[in-house]
C-alpha positions in Angstrom: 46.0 201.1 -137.2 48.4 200.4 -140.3 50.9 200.3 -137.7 49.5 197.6 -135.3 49.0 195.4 -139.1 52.4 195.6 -140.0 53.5 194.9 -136.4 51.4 192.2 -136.2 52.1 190.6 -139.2 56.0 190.6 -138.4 55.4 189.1 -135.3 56.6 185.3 -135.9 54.1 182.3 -134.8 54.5 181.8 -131.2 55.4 185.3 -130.8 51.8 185.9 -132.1 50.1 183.1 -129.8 51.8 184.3 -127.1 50.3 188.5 -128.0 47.2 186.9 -128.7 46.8 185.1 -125.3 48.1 188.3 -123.5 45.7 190.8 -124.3 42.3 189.3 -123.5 43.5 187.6 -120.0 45.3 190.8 -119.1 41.5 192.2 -119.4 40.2 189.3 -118.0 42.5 189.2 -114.9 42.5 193.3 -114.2 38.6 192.9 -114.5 38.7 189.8 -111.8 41.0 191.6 -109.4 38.5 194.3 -109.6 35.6 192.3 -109.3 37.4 190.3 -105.7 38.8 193.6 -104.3 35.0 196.0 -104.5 32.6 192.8 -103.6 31.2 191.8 -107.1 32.7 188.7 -106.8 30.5 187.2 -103.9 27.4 184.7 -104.6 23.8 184.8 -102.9 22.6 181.3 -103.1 20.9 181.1 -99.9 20.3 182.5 -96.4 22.9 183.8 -94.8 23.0 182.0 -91.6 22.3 178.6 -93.7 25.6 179.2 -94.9 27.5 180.3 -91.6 26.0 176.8 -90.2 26.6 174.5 -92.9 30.2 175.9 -93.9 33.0 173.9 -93.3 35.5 175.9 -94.7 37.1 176.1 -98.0 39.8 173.7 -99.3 42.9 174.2 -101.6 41.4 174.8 -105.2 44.3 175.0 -107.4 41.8 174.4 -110.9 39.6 177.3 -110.6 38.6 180.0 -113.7 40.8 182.8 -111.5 43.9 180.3 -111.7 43.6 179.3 -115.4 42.9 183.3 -116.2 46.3 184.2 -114.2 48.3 181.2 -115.6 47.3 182.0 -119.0 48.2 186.1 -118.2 51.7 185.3 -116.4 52.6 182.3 -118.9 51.4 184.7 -122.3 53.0 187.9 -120.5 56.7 185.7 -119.7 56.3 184.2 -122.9 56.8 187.6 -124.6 59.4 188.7 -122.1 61.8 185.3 -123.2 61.3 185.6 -126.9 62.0 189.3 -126.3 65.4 188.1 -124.3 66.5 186.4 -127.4 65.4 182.9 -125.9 64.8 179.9 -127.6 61.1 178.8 -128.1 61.5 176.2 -126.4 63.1 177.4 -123.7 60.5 180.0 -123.5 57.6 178.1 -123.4 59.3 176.0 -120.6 59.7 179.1 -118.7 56.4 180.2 -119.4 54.7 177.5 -118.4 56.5 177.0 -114.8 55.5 180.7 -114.6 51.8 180.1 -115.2 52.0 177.0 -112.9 53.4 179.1 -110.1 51.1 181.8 -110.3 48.1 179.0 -110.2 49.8 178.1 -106.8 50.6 181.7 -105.7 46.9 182.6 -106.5 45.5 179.5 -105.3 47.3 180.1 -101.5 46.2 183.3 -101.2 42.1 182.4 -101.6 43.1 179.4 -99.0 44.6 181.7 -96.8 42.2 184.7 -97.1 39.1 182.1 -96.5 40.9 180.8 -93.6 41.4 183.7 -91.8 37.7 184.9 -93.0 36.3 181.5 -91.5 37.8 182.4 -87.7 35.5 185.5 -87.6 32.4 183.5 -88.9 29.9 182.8 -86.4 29.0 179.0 -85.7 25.4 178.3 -84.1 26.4 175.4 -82.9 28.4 177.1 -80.5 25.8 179.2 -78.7 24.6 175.5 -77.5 24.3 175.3 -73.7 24.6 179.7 -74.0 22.8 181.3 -70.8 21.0 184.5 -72.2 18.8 186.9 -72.0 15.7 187.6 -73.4 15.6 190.5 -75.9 12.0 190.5 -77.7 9.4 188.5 -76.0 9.4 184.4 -76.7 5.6 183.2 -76.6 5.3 179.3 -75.2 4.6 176.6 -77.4 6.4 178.2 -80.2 3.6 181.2 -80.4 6.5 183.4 -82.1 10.0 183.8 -82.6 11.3 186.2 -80.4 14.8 187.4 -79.8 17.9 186.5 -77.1 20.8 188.0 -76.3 23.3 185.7 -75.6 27.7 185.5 -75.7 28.9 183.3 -79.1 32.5 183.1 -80.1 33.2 185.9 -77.2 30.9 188.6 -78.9 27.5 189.5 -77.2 24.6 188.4 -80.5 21.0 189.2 -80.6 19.3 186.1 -82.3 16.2 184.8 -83.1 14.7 182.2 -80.7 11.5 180.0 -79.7 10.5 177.9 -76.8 8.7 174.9 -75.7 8.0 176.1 -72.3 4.1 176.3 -71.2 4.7 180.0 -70.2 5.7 183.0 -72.1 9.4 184.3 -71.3 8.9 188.2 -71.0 12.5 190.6 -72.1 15.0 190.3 -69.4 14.3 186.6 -68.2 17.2 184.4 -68.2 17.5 181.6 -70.5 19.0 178.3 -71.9 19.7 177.3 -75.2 19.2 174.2 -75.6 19.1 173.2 -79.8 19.2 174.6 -83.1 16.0 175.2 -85.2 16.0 175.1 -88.7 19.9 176.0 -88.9 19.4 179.5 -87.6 16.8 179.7 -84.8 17.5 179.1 -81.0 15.2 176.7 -78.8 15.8 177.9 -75.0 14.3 177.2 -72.1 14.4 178.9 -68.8 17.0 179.1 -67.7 17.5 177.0 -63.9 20.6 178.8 -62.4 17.8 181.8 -61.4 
């Protein structure tokens, strides 16, 4: 410990700034990665299939707490690696902060992309409109219950939950319409008049 005070104390001023920067958003940032790669990083604000249906995608956010936590790592981190180099200050804070700015951008692309290619897989409701299907779990008329359909979305066979206004009940196997969304997440078929 008397070693880490004398070091620290012939550390010069930016040098210092620079350690003191480095340390806490090098925890920060391994504890982020961690947190994105093993799931804790996901929010539960709502149903799920409110979100599938009202998500439009997500833009390029280049101000974000995970970009200002790695520009503040890579710029304190480069920082120490010019003054080290026998760089001016000047010239290393330059450096450091195009290094911080570049790994905002670097981190900011890779979110965009990953959301991008996690939004092709998503399933839209809106496309099972018009869907021929068949029925799964019995549908009561009148909206008695919500029963279940099987019908192909985005060119994968889904089981979802559905209700009718027909006058007659739609026992499992008859063949059905969708014709509108309920509530975000709840099919309203009818029978279906191709059989």
């Amino acid at each position: 410990m008397d070693d880490f005070g004398s070091w620290w104390e012939g550390l010069e001023l930016l040098e210092s700034i620079y350690w003191g920067m480095a340390i806490p958003f090098t925890v920060f940032f391994v504890l982020q990665l961690l947190l994105t790669f093993f799931g804790g990083d996901t929010h539960h604000d709502g149903g799920a299939d409110h979100d599938v249906e009202t998500d439009d995608g997500i833009g390029f956010q280049f101000f974000t707490l995970k970009n200002f936590i790695a520009f503040f790592t890579i710029f304190a981190w480069t920082g120490i690696a010019c003054l080290d180099s026998g760089l001016s200050n000047g010239l290393s804070i330059l450096i450091s902060f195009v290094a911080g700015i570049a790994m905002m951008a670097i981190m900011a692309s890779i979110f965009y992309f990953l959301a991008k290619a996690n939004e092709s897989g998503t399933l839209k409701m809106k496309n099972a409109l018009g869907a021929i299907g068949e029925v799964y779990m019995e549908i009561k008329a009148k909206r008695g219950n919500i029963g279940q359909v099987q019908v192909q979305v985005q060119g994968t066979l889904r089981t979802l939950d559905a209700l009718t206004d027909d006058e007659i009940d739609m026992p499992q196997g008859a063949v059905v319409e969708v014709l509108e969304i309920v509530n975000n997440n709840i099919l309203k078929v009818t029978k279906s008049k191709s059989k």
